[in-house]
MIDOPA-35112 format. One record per residue (C-alpha): residue number from 1; residue in one letter; z, y, x. Coordinates in nm, 2 decimals, padded with zeros to 4 digits, m for minus. Last residue first. Example, Ala and Ser with C-alpha at 12.3 -4.5 7.8 and 13.67 -1.06 7.14 Angstrom:
% MIDOPA-35112
<rec><pos>2</pos><code>S</code><zz>00.71</zz><yy>m00.11</yy><xx>01.37</xx></rec>
<rec><pos>1</pos><code>A</code><zz>00.78</zz><yy>m00.45</yy><xx>01.23</xx></rec>
This chain:
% MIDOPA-35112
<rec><pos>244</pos><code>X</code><zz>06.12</zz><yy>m01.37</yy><xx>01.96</xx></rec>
<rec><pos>243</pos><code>X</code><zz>06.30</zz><yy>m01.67</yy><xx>01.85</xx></rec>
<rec><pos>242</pos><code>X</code><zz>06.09</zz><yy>m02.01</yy><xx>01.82</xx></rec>
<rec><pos>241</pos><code>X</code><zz>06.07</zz><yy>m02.18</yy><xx>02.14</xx></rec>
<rec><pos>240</pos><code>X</code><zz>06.14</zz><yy>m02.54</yy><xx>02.06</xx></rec>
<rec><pos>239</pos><code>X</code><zz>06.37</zz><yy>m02.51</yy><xx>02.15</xx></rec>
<rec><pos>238</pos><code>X</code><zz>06.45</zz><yy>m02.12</yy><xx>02.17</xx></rec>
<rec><pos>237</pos><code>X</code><zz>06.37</zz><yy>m01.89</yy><xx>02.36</xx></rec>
<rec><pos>236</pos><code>X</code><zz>05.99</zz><yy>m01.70</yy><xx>02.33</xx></rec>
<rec><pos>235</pos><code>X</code><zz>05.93</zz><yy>m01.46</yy><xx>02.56</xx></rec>
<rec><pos>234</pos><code>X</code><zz>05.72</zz><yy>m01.10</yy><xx>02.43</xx></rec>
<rec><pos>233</pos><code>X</code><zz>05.34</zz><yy>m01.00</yy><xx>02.44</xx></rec>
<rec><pos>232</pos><code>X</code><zz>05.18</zz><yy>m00.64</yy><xx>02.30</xx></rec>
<rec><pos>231</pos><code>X</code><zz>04.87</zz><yy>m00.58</yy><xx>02.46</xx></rec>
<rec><pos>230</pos><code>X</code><zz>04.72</zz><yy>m00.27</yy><xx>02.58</xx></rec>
<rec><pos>229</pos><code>X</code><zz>04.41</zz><yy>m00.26</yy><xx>02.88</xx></rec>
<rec><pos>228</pos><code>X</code><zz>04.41</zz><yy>m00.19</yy><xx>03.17</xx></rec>
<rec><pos>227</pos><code>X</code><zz>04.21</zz><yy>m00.50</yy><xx>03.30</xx></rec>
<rec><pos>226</pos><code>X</code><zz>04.50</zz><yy>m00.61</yy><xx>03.54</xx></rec>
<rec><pos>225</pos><code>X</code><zz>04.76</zz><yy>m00.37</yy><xx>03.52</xx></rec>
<rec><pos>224</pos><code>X</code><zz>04.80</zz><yy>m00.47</yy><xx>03.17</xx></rec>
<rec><pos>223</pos><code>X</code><zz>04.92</zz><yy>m00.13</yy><xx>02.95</xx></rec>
<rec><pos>222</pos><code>X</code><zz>05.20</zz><yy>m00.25</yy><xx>02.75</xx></rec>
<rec><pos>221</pos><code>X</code><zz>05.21</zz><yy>m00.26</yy><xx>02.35</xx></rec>
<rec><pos>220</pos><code>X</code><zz>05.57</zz><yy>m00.25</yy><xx>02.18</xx></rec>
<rec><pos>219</pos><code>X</code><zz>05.74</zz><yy>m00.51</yy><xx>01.99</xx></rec>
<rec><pos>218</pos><code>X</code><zz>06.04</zz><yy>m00.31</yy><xx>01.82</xx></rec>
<rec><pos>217</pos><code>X</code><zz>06.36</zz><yy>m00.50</yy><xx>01.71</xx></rec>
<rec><pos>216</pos><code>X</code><zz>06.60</zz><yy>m00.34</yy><xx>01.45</xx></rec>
<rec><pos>215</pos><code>X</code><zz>06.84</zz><yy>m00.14</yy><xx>01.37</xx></rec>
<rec><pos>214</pos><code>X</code><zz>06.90</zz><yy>00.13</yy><xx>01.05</xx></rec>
<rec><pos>213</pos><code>X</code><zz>07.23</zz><yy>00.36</yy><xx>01.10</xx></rec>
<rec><pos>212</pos><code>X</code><zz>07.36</zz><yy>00.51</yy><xx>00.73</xx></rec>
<rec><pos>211</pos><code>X</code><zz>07.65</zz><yy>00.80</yy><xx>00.83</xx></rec>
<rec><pos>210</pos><code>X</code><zz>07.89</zz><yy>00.97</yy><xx>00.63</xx></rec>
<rec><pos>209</pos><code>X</code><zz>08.14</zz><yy>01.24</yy><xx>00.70</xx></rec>
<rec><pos>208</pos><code>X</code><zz>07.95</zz><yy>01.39</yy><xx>00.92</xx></rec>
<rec><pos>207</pos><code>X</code><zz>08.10</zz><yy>01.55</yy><xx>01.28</xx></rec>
<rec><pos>206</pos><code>X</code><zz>08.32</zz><yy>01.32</yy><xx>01.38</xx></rec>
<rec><pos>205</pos><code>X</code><zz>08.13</zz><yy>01.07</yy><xx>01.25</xx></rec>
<rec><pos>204</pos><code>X</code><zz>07.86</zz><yy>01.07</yy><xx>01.48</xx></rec>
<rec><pos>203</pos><code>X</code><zz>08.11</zz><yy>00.92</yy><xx>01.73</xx></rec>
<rec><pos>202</pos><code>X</code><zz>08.04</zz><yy>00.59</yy><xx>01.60</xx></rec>
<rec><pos>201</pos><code>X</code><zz>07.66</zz><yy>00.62</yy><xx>01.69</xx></rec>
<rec><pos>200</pos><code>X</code><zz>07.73</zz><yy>00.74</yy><xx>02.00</xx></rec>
<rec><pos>199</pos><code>X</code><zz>07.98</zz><yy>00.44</yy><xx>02.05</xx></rec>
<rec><pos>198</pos><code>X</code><zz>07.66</zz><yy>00.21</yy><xx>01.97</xx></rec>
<rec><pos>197</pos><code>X</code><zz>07.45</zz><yy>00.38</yy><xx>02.19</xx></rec>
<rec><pos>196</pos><code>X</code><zz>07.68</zz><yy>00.33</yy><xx>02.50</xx></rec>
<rec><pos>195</pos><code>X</code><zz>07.72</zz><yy>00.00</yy><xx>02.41</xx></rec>
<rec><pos>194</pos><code>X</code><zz>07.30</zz><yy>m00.07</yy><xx>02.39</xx></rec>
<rec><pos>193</pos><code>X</code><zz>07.32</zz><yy>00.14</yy><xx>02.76</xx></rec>
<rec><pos>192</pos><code>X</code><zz>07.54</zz><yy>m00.11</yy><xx>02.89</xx></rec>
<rec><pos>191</pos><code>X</code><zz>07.68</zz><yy>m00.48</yy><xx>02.78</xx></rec>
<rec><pos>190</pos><code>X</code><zz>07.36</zz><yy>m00.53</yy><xx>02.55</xx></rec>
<rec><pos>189</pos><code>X</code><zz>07.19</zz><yy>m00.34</yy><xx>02.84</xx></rec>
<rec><pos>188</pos><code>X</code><zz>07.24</zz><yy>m00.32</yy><xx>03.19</xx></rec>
<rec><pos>187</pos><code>X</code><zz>07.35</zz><yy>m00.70</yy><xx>03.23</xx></rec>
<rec><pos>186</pos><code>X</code><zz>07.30</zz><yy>m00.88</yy><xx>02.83</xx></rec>
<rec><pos>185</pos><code>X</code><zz>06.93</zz><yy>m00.87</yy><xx>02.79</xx></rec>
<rec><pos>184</pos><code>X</code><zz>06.90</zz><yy>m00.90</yy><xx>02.45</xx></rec>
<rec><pos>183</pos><code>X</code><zz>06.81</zz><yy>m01.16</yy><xx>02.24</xx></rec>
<rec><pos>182</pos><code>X</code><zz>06.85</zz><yy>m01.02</yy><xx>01.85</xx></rec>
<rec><pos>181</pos><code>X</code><zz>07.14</zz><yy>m01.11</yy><xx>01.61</xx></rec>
<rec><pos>180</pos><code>X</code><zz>07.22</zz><yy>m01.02</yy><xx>01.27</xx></rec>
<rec><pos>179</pos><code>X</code><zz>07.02</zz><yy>m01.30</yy><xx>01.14</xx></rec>
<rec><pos>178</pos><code>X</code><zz>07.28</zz><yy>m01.46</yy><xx>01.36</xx></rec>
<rec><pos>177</pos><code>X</code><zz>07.54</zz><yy>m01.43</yy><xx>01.21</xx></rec>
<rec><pos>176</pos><code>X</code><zz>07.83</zz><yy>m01.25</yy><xx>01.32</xx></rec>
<rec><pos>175</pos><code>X</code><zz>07.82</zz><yy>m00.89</yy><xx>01.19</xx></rec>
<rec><pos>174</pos><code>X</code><zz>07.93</zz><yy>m01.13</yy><xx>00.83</xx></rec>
<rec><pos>173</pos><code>X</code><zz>08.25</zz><yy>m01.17</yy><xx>01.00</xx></rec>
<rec><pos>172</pos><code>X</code><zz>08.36</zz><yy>m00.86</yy><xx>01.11</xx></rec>
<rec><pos>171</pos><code>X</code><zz>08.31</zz><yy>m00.75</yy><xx>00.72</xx></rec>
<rec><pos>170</pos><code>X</code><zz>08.52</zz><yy>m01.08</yy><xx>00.56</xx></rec>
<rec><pos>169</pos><code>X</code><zz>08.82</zz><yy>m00.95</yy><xx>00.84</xx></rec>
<rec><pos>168</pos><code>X</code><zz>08.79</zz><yy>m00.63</yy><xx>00.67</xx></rec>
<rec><pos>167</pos><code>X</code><zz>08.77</zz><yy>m00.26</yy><xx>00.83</xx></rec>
<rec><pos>166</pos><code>X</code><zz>08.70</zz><yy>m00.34</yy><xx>01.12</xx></rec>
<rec><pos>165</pos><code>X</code><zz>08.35</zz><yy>m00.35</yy><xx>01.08</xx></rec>
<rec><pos>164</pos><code>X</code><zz>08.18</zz><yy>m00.11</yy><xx>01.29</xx></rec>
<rec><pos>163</pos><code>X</code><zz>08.35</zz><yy>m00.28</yy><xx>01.60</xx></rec>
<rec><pos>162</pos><code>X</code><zz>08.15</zz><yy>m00.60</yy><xx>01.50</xx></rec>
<rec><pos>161</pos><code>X</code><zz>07.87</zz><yy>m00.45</yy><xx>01.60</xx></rec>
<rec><pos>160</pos><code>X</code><zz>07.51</zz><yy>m00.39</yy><xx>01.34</xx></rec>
<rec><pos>159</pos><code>X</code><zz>07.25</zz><yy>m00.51</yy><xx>01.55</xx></rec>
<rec><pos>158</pos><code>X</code><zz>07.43</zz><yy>m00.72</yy><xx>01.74</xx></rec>
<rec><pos>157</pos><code>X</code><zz>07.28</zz><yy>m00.87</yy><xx>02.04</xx></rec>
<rec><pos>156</pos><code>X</code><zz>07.29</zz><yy>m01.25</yy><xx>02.13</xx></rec>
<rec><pos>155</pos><code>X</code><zz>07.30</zz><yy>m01.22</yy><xx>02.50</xx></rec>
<rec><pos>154</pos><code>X</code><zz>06.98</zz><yy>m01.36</yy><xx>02.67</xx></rec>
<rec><pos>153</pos><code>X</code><zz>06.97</zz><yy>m01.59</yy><xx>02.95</xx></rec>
<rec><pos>152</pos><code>X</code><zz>06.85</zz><yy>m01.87</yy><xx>02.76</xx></rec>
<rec><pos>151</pos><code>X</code><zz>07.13</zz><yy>m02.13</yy><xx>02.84</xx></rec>
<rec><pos>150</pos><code>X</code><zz>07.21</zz><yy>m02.16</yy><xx>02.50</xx></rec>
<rec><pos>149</pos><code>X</code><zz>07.08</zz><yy>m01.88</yy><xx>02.28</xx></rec>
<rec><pos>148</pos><code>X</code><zz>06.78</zz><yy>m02.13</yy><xx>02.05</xx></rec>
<rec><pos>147</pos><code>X</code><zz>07.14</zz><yy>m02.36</yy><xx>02.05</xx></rec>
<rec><pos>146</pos><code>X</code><zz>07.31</zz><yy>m02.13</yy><xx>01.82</xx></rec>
<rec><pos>145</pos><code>X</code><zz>07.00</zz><yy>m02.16</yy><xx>01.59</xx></rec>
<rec><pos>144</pos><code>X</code><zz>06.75</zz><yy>m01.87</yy><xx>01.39</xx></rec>
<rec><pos>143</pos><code>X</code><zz>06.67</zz><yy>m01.95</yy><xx>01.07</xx></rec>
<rec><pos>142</pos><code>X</code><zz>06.29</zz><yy>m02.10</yy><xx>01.00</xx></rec>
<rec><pos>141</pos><code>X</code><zz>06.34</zz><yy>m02.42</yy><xx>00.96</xx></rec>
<rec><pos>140</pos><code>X</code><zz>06.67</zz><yy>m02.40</yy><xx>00.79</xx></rec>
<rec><pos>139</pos><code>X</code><zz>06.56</zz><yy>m02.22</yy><xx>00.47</xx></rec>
<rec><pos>138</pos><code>X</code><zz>06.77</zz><yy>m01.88</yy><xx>00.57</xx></rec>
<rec><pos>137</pos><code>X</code><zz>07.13</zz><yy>m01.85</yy><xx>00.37</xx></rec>
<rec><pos>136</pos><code>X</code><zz>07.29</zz><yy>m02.06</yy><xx>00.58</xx></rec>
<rec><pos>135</pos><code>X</code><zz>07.28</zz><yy>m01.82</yy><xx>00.84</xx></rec>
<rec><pos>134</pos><code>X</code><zz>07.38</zz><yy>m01.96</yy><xx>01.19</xx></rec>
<rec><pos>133</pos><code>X</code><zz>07.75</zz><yy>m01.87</yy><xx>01.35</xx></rec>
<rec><pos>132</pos><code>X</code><zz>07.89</zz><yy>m01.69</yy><xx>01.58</xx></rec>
<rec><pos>131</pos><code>X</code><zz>08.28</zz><yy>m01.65</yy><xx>01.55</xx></rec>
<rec><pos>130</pos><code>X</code><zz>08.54</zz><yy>m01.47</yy><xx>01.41</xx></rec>
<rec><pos>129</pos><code>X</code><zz>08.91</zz><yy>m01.45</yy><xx>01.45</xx></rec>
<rec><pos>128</pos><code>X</code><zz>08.92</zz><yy>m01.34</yy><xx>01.80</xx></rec>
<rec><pos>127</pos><code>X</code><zz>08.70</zz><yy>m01.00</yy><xx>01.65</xx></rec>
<rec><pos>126</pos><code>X</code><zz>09.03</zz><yy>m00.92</yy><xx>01.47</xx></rec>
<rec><pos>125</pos><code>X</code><zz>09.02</zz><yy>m00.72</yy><xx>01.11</xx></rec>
<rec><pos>124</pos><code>X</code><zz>09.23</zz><yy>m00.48</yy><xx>00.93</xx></rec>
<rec><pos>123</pos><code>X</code><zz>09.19</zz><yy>m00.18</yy><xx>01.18</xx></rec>
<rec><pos>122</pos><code>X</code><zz>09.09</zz><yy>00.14</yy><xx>00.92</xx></rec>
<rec><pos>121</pos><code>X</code><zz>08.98</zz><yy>00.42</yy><xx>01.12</xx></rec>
<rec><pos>120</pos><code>X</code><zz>08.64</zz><yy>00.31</yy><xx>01.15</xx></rec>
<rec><pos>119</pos><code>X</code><zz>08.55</zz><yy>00.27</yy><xx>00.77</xx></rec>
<rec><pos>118</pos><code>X</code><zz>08.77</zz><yy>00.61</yy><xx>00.70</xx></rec>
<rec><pos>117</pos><code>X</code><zz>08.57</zz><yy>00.84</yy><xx>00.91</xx></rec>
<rec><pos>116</pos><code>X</code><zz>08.19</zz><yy>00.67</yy><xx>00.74</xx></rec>
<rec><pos>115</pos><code>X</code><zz>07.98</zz><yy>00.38</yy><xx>00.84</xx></rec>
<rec><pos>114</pos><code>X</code><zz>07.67</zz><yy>00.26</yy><xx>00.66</xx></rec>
<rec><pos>113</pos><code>X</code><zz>07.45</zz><yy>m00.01</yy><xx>00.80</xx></rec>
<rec><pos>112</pos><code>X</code><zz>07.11</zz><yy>m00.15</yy><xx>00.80</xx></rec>
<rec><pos>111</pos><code>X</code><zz>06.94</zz><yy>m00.40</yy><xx>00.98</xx></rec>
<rec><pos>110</pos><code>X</code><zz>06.53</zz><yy>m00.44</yy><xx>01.04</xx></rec>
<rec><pos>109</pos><code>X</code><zz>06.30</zz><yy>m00.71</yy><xx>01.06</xx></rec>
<rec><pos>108</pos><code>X</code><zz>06.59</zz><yy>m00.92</yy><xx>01.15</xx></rec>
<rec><pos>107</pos><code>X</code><zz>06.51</zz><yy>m01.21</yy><xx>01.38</xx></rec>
<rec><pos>106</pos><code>X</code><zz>06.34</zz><yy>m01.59</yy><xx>01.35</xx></rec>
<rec><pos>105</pos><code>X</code><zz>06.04</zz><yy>m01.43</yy><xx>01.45</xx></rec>
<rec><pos>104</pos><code>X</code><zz>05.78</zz><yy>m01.52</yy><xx>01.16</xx></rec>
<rec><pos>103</pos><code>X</code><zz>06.06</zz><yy>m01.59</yy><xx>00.97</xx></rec>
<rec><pos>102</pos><code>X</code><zz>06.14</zz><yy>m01.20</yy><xx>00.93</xx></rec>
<rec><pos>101</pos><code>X</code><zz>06.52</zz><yy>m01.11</yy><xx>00.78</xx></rec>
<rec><pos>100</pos><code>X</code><zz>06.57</zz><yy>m00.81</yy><xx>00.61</xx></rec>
<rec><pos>99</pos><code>X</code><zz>06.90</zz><yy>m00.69</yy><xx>00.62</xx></rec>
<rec><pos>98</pos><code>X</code><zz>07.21</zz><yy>m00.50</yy><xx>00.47</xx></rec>
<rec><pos>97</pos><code>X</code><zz>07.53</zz><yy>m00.44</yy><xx>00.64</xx></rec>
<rec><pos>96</pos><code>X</code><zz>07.93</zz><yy>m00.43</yy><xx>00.57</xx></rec>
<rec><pos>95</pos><code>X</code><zz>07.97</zz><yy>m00.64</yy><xx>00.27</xx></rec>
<rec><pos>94</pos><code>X</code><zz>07.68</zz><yy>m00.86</yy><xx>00.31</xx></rec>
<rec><pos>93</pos><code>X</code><zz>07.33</zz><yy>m00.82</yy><xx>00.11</xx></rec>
<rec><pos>92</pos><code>X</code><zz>07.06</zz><yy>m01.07</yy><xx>00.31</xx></rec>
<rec><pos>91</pos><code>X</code><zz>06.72</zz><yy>m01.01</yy><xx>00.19</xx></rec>
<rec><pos>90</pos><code>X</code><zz>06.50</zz><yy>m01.26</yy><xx>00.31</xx></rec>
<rec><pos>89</pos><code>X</code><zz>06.13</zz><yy>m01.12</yy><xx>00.41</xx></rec>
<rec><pos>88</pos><code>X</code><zz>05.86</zz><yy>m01.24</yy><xx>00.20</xx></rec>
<rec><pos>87</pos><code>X</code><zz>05.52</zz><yy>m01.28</yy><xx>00.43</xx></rec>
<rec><pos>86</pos><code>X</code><zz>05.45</zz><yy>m01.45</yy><xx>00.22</xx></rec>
<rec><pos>85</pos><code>X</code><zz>05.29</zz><yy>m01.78</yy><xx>00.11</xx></rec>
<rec><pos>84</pos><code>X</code><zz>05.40</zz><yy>m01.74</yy><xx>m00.23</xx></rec>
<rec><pos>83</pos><code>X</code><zz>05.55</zz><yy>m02.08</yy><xx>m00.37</xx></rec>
<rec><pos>82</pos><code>X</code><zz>05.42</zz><yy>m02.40</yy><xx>m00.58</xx></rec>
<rec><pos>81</pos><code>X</code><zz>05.31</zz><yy>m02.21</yy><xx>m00.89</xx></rec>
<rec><pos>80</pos><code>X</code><zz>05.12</zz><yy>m01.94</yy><xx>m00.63</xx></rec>
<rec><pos>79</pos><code>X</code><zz>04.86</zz><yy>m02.17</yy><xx>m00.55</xx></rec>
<rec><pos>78</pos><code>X</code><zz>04.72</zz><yy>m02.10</yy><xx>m00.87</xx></rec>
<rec><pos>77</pos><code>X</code><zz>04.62</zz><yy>m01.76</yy><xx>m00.72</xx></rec>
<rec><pos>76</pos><code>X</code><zz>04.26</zz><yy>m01.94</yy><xx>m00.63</xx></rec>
<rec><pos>75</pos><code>X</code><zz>04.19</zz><yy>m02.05</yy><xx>m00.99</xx></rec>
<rec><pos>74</pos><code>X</code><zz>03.82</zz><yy>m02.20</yy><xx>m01.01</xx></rec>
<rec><pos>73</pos><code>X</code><zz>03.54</zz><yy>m02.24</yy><xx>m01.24</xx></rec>
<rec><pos>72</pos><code>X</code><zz>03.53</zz><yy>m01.87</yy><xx>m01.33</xx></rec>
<rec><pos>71</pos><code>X</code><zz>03.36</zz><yy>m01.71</yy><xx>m01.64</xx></rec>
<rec><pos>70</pos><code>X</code><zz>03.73</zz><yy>m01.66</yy><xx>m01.82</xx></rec>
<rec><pos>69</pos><code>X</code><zz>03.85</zz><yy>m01.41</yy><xx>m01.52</xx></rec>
<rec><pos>68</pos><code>X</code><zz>04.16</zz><yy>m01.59</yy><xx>m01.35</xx></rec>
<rec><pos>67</pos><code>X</code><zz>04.48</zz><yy>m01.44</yy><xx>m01.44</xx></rec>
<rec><pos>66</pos><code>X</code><zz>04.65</zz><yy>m01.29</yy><xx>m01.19</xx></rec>
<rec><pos>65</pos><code>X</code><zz>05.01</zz><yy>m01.22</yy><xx>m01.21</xx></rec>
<rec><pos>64</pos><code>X</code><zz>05.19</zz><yy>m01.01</yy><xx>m00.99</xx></rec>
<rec><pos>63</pos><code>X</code><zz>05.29</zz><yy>m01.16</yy><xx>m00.68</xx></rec>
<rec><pos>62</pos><code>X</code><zz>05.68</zz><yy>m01.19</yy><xx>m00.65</xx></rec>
<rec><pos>61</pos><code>X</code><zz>05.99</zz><yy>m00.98</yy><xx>m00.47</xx></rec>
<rec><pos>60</pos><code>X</code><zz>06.27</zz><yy>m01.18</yy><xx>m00.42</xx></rec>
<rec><pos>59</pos><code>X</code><zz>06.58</zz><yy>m01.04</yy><xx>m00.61</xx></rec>
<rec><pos>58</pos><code>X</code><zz>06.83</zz><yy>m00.88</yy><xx>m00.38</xx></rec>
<rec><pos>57</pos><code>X</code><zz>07.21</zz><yy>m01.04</yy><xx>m00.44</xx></rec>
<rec><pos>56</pos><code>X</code><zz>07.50</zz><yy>m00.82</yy><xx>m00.55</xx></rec>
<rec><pos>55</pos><code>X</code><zz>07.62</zz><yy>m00.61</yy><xx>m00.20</xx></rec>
<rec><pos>54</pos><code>X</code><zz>07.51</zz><yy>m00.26</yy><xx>m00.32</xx></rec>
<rec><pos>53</pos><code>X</code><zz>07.71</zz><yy>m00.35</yy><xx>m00.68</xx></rec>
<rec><pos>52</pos><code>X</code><zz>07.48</zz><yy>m00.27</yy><xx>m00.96</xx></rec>
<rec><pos>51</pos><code>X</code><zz>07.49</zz><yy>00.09</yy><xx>m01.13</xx></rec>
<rec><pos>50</pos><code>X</code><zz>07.57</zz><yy>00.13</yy><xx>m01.47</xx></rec>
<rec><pos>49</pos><code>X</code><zz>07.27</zz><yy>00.25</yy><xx>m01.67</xx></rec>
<rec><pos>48</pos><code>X</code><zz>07.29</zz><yy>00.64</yy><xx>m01.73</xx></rec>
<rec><pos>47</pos><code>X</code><zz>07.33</zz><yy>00.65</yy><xx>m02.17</xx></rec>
<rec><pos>46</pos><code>X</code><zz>07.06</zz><yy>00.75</yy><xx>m02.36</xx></rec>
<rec><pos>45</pos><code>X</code><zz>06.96</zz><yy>01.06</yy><xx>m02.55</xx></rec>
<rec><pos>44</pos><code>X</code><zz>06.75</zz><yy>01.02</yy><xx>m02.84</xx></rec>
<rec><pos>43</pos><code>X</code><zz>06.44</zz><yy>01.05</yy><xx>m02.91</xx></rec>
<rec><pos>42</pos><code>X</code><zz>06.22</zz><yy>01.20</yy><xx>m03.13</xx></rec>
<rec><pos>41</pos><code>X</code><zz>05.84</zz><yy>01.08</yy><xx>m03.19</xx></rec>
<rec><pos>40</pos><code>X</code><zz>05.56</zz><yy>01.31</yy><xx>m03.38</xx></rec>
<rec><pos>39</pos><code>X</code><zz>05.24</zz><yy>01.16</yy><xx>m03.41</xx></rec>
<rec><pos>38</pos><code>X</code><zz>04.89</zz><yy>01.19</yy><xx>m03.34</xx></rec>
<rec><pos>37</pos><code>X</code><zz>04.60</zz><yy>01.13</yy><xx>m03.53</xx></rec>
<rec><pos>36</pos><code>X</code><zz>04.28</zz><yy>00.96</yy><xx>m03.32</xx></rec>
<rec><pos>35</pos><code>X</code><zz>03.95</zz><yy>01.12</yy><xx>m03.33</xx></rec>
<rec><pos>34</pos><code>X</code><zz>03.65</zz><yy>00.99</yy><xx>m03.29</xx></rec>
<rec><pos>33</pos><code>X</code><zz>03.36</zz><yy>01.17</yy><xx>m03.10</xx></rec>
<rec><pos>32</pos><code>X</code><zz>03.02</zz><yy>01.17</yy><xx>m03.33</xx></rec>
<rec><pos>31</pos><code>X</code><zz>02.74</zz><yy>01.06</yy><xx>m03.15</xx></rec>
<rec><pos>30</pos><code>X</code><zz>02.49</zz><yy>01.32</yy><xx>m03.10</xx></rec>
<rec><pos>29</pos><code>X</code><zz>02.57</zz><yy>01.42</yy><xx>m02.75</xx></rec>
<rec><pos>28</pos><code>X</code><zz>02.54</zz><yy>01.05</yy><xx>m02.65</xx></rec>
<rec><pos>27</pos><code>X</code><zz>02.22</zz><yy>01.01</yy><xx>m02.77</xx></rec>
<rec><pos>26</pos><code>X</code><zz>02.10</zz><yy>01.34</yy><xx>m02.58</xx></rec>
<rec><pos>25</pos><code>X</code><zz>02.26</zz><yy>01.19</yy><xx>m02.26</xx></rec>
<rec><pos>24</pos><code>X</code><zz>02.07</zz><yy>00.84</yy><xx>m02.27</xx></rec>
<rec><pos>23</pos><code>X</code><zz>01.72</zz><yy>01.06</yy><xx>m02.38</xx></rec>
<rec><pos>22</pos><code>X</code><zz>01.79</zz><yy>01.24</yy><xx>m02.07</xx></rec>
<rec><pos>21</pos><code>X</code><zz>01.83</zz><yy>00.89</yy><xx>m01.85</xx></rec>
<rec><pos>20</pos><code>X</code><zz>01.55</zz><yy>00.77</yy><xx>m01.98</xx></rec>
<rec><pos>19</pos><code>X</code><zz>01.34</zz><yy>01.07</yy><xx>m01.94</xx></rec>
<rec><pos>18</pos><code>X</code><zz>01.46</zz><yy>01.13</yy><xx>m01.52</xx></rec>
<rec><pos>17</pos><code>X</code><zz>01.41</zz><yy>00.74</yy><xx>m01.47</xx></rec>
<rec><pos>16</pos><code>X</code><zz>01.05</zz><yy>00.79</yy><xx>m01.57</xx></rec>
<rec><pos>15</pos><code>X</code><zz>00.99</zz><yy>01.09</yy><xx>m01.35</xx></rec>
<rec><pos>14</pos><code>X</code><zz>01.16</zz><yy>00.93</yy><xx>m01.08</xx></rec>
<rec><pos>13</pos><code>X</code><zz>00.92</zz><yy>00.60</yy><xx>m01.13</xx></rec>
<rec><pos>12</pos><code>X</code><zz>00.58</zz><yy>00.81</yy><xx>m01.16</xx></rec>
<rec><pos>11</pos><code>X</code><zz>00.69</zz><yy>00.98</yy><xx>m00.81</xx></rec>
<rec><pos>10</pos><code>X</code><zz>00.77</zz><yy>00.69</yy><xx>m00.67</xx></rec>
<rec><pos>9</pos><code>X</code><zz>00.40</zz><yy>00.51</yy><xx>m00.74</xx></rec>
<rec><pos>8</pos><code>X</code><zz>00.28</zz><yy>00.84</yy><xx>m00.65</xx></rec>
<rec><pos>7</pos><code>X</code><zz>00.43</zz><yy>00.83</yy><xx>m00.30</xx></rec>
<rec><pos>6</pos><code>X</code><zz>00.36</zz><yy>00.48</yy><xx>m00.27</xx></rec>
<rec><pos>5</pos><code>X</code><zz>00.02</zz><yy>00.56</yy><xx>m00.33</xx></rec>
<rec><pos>4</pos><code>X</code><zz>00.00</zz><yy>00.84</yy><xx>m00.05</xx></rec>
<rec><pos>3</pos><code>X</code><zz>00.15</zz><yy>00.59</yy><xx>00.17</xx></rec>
<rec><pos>2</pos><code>X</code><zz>m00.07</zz><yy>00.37</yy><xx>00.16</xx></rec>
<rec><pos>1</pos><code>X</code><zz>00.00</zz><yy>00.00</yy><xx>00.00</xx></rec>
């Protein structure tokens, strides 16, 4: 076809288009619009809903519900009746932190805490009295173990200390668990500069009179001296190696 008969050819078919598409519009404009009545509603005022305790257990967030358009022959969200593949992080409520625990690296996505004057003053607890323990709460193949630490030459690092929950024996305890825990190099910093931070933290309160603290574990790129260019790697302890 030459080009000065596929200009014509596309020059018949826009003007065509351009007619169709008027006549489309002047139909519409004729239609008649319906109209809906409205009505008047009053309401009434309501009591506030009663707040839920902070500590009362999360519900797990689910999928939505999708139903399957009536055309097709298969259901792919049906897999959904036998569990969600995730990622779901477990919600842990204790009395003296909140968390969110990630399987994927058998530690706490992130930990949060609130501390205030009158939490730290209070001394009703004794850290010889508690002891490390593994979270029942986590499906065990996926919770962190007291063995993944042995001989790893990592400290288990709190992310919410013991010394921030003195206030109960029950508080100190829940600091314990492991989902509270993340390997951390125990000479220069779990026993050092992560110390230090902690007491900074603590010593916020002498100047507000309430503070929330959020922890957690960062995996941050590196440059690789080799090809220059940014990966992020981390060990593995554990055994099997699990715990990043």
């Amino acid at each position: 076809m030459s080009k000065i008969t596929f200009g014509l050819v596309a020059a018949a078919g826009a003007a065509t288009g351009a007619v169709a598409t008027a006549a489309f519009y002047a139909s519409r404009k004729d239609a008649a619009i319906p109209t809906t009545p409205t009505t008047a509603t009053s309401t009434s005022p309501t009591s506030a809903p009663t707040p839920t305790s902070p500590f009362a257990p999360a519900p797990r967030s689910q999928p939505p519900p999708l139903a399957p358009a009536a055309s097709a022959p298969v259901n792919p969200t049906g897999l959904f009746q036998y569990g969600f593949p995730g990622p779901i992080s477990d919600l842990r409520p204790a009395p003296s932190l909140a968390s969110a625990y990630d399987r994927r690296t058998r530690n706490p996505a992130w930990v949060a805490e609130h501390i205030t004057p009158a939490s730290l003053a209070a001394n009703h607890a004794d850290r010889r009295n508690s002891a490390f323990v593994e979270d029942l709460s986590i499906p065990e193949k996926f919770r962190g173990k007291l063995k993944d630490y042995a001989r790893s030459g990592y400290d288990r690092g709190h992310q919410v200390p013991a010394a921030d929950a003195k206030w109960s024996q029950e508080a100190m305890d829940a600091t314990f668990a492991l989902s509270n825990m993340c390997p951390q190099v125990g000479e220069g910093f779990n026993r050092d500069y992560w110390a230090h931070f902690e007491d900074f933290c603590r010593r916020l309160t002498t100047t507000y009179p309430s503070v929330r603290i959020v922890t957690g574990p960062l995996y941050l790129p590196r440059r690789d001296p080799v090809d220059n260019k940014w990966r992020v790697s981390y060990e593995v302890i554990g055994s099997p190696p699990n715990i990043a």
